[in-house]
N, C-alpha and C positions, 0 to 999 in steps of 0.2 A: 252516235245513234244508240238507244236504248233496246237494249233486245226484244220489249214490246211492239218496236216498231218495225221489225223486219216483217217485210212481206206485205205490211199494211197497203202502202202506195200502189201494191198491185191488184189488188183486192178494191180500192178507192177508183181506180182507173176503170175497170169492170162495171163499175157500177156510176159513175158520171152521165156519160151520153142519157142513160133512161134519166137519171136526176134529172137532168138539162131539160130535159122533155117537159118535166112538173113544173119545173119553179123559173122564176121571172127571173133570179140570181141564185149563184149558186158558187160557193167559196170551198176550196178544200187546202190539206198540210198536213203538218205531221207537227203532233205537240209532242208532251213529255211520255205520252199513256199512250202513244200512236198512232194513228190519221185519221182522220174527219173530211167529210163531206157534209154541207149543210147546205141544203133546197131553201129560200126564200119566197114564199109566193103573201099576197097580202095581209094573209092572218095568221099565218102559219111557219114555222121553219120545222123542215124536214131534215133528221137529224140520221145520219148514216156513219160510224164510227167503226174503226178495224183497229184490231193488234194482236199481234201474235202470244200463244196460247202457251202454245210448245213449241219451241228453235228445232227441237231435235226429230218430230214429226211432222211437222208443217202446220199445226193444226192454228185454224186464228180465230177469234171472236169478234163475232158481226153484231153488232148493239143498232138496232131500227128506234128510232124515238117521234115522237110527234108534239110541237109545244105551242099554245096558243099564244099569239103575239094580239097587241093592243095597241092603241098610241102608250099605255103607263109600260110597256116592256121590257125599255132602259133603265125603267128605277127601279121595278120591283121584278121577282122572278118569274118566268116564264110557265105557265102549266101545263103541265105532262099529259097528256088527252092518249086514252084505249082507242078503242071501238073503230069502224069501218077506214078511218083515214090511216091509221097504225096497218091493218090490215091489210092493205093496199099498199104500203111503202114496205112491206115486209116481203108483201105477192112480188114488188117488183126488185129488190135486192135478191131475191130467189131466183128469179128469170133470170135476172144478169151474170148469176154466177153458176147455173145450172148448165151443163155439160165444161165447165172449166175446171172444174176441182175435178181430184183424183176420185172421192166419193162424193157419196149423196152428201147434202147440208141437212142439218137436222137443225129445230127449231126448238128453245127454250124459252118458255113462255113467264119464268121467274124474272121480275125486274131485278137491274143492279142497284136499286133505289134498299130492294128490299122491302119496300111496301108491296102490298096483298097486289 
């Protein structure tokens, strides 16, 4: 196991059932970079990823993503969508994990893409 992924799995757990609730399928693991949860609903994949930050604090990084799927989805890549559906898969990764952490979660609104 890579040290990114400790803690991920429990963090992914917390936040399944509400996934469950959104999406029609919904697949979770643990890759190289540490666990995923991805919501499937007709147009969409709801994309919820954890991995740990800091081993020695506990601290993990919760990555919310939202990607428009198509019938072309499998050939070409997927589009990264803001606005009200982001917002809502965010509101609810916050609810699932509000009163389970030791502190508050705070929200970084900078993507890992790096674009604006």
């Amino acid at each position: 196991i890579n040290p990114c992924c400790r803690g991920g799995d429990l963090v992914i757990a917390r936040v399944l059932p509400a996934l469950r609730e959104r999406a029609a399928r919904v697949e979770h693991g643990q890759e190289d970079w540490g666990w995923h949860a991805w919501g499937y609903t007709e147009s969409r994949r709801l994309a919820v990823d954890a991995a740990c930050d800091d081993i020695d604090a506990g601290d993990m990084v919760v990555l919310v993503s939202v990607h428009a799927r198509g019938p072309w989805w499998k050939l070409w890549r997927e589009h990264e969508l803001e606005g009200p559906e982001l917002d809502a898969l965010r509101d609810l990764v916050l609810a699932a994990l509000e009163g389970w952490t030791d502190g508050p979660c705070t929200v970084d609104h900078e993507r890992a893409s790096g674009r604006p």
